[in-house]
C-alpha positions in Angstrom: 0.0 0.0 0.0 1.6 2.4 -0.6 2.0 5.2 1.2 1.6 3.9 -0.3 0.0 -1.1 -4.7 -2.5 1.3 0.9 -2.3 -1.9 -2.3 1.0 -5.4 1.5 -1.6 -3.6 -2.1 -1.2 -8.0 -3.0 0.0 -4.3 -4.2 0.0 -2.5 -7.5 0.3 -1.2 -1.1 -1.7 1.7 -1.7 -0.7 1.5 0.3 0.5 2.0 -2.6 0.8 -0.5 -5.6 -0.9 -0.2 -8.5 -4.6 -0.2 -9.8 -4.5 -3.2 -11.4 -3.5 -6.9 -10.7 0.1 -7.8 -12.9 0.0 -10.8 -14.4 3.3 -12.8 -13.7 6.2 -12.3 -16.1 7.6 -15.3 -18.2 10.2 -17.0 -15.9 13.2 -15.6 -18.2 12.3 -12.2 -17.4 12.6 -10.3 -14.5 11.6 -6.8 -12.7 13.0 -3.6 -12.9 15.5 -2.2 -10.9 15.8 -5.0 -8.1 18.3 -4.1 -6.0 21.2 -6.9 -5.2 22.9 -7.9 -1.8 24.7 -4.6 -1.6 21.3 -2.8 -1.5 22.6 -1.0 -5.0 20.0 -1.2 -7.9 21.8 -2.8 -11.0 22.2 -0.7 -14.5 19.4 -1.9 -16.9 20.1 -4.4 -19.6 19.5 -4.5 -22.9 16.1 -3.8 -23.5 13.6 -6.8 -24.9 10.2 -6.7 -25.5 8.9 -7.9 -22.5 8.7 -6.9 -19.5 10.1 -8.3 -15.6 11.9 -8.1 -13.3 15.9 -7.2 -13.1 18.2 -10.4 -12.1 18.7 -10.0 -8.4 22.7 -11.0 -7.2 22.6 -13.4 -4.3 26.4 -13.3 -3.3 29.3 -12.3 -4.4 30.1 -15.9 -5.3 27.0 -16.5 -7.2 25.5 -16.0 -10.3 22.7 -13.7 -10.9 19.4 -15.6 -11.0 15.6 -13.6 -12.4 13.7 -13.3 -9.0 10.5 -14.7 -10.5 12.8 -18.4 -10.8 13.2 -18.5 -7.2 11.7 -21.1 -5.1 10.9 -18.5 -2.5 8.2 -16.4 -5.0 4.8 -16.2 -5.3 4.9 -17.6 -8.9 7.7 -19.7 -8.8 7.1 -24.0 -8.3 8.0 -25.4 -5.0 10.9 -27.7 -5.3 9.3 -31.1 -5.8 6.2 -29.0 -5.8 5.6 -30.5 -2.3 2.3 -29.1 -0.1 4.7 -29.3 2.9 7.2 -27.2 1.2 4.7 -24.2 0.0 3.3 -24.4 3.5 6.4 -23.8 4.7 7.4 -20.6 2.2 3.9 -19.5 3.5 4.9 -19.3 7.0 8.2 -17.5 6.0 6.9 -15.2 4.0 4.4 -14.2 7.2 7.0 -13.8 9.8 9.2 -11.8 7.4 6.0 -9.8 6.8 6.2 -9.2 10.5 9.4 -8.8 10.9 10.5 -6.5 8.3 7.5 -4.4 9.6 8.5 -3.7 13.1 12.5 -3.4 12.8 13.0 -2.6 9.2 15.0 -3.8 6.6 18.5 -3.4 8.6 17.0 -4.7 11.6 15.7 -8.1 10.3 17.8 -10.8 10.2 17.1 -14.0 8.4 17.8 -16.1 11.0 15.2 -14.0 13.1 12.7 -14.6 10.3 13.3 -18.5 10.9 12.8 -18.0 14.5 9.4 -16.6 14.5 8.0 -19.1 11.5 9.3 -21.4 13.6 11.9 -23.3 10.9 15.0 -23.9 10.6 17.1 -21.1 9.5 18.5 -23.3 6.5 15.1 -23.7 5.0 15.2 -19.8 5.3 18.1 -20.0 2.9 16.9 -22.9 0.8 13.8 -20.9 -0.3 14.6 -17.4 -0.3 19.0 -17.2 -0.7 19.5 -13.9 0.6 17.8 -11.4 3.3 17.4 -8.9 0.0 15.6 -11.7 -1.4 13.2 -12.3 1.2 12.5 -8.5 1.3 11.5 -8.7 -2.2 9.5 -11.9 -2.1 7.7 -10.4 1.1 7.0 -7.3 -0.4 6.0 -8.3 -3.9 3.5 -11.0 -2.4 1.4 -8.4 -0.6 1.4 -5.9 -3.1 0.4 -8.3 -5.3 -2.6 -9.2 -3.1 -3.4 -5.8 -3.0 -3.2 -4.9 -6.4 -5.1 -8.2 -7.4 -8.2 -6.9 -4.7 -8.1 -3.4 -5.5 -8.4 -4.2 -9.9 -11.6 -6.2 -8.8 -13.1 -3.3 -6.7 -12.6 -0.8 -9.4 -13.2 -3.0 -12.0 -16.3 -3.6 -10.5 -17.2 0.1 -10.3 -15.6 1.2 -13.6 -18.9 1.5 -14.7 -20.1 4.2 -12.7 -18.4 7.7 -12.2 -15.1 8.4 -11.7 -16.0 9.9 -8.0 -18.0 6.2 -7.4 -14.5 4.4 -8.4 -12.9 7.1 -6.0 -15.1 6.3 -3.3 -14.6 2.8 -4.0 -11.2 3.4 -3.5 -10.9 5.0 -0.1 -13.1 2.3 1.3 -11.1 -0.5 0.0 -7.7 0.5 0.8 -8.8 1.7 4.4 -9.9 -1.9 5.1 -6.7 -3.4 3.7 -4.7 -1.2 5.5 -7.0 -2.3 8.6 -6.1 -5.6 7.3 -2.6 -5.8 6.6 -0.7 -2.0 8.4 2.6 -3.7 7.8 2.4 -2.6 4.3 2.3 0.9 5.2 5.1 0.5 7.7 7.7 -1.5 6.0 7.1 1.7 2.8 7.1 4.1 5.4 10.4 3.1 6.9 11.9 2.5 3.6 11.1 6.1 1.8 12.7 7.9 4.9 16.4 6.3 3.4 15.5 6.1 -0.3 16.8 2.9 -1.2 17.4 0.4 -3.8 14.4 -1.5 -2.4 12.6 1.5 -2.3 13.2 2.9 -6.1 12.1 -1.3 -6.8 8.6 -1.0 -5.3 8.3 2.8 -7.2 9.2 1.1 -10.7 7.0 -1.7 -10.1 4.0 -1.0 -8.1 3.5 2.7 -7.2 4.2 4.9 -10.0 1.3 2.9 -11.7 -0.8 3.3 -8.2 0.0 6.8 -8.1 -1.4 7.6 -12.0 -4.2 5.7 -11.6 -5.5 7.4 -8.6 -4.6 10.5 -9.2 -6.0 10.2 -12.4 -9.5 9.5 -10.7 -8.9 12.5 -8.6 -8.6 14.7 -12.2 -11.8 12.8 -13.7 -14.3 13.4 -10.2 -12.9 17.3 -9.8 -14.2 17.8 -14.3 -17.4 15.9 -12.8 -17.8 18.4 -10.0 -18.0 16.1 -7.1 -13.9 16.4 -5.7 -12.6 19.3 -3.9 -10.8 21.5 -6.3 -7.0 21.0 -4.9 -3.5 19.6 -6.5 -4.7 15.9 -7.1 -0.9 14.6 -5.8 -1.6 16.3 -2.6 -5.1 14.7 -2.4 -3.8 11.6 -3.0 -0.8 11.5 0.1 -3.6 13.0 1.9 -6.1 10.4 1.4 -3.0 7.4 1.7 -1.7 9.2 4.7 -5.3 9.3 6.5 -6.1 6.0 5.4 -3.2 4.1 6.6 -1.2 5.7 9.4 -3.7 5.1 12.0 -3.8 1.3 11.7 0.2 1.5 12.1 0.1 3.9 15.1 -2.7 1.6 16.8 -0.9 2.1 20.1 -0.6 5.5 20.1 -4.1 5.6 18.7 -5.9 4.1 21.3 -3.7 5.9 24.3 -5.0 9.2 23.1 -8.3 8.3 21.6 -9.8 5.4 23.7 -10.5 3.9 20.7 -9.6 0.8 19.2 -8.6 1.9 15.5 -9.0 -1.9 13.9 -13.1 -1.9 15.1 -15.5 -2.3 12.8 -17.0 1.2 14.1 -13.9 3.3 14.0 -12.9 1.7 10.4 -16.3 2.7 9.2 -16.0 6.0 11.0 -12.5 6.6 8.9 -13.9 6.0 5.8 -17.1 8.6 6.3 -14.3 11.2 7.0 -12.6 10.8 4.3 -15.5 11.4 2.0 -16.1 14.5 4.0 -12.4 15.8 3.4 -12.2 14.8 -0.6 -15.8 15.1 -1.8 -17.7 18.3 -2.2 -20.8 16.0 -1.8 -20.9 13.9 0.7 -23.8 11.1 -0.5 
């Protein structure tokens, strides 16, 4: 989501992510702008005619290898396409989630990742090769699952206006952020450094996010029912509002009394936000 395809967007997370679901590239192929072990993004290659991710280099030692042919990714074969062994990337993928969330990229380690999923930190390695890795994999599976969710909501509101779509929008990605506030923290940590990872997500989630809601924002302000403002700034608004309370849920509660993640106060988000962006209010 970005602050954010939020869409942990499984977004392509607001938040966040962008508008619509990508459909996995060809195993050859691989993402933009992946950054390797050093946390440096590597120079683009020759360009080809599809599109994918950048190779991603696991060691120094090591060949580069596309990310999408890793057993640790969402589209990638288990090895010996066991249940057992996708249950166990499952689990992985959850605790990194977790982890990467609450102490950031530098202060996650893989073998504290194995620790909380509760496996052994060599089938850490087996799946994933590399803590960049496992960032990647972690990220790019809830984005994806964001960006999958949010197509279908707008897709399913295309047909209206473009304020509907917006509307459908700001209820959606409040509830995933309700859903899944790690999103927002592991982007929120990672645009105060600018990194490598961060310019990955950007290439291939939230520039598309960004243009597709902003771009909604241009279409209900012609239509007359959005607040005449610079649709950017009404966008980070609307992510901001959306998504930091579910990561400040401490906080929250301490000065509110109120538990952010109830049905009530979600609800209660969501009407305020249509009070803020629309001139209209239905």
């Amino acid at each position: 989501m970005p602050s954010q395809k939020l869409s942990q967007t499984s977004g392509k997370s607001g938040a966040s992510i962008s508008s619509a679901g990508k459909s996995a590239p060809k195993a050859s192929a691989a993402k933009k702008g992946a950054p390797d072990k050093s946390g440096k993004a590597k120079p683009d290659k020759a360009k080809s005619g599809r599109t994918g991710r950048r190779a991603v280099r696991l060691d120094d030692n090591q060949d580069t290898v596309p990310i999408r042919s890793l057993p640790g990714t969402k589209s990638g074969k288990p090895r010996g396409g066991s249940k057992r062994s996708s249950e166990v990337r499952g689990r992985i993928l959850n605790a990194a989630l977790e982890c990467f969330a609450a102490f950031g990229f530098e202060g996650t380690s893989t073998r504290a990742v194995a620790e909380r999923a509760d496996v052994t930190h060599t089938l850490v390695l087996y799946h994933f090769h590399s803590k960049d890795q496992l960032w990647i994999a972690t990220v790019d599976a809830a984005l994806a699952d964001y960006t999958t969710a949010m197509s279908r909501h707008l897709d399913a509101a295309q047909n209206g206006s473009a304020a509907e779509s917006l509307r459908c929008f700001i209820e959606q990605f409040t509830r995933m952020s309700a859903t899944k506030p790690q999103v927002h923290r592991i982007l929120t940590m990672e645009s105060t450094q600018g990194t490598a990872r961060l310019n990955w997500v950007v290439d291939n989630y939230l520039r598309d996010h960004f243009e597709k809601i902003t771009g909604l924002i241009r279409d209900g302000q012609r239509e007359g029912a959005v607040r005449q403002c610079d649709p950017a700034r009404l966008y980070y608004m609307i992510i901001g509002a959306s998504g930091t309370p579910f990561t400040l849920p401490t906080e929250y509660k301490a000065l509110t009394g109120r538990d952010v993640f109830s049905q009530a106060e979600v609800l209660r988000n969501i009407a305020f936000l249509y009070e803020l962006v629309f001139i209209d209010t239905p």
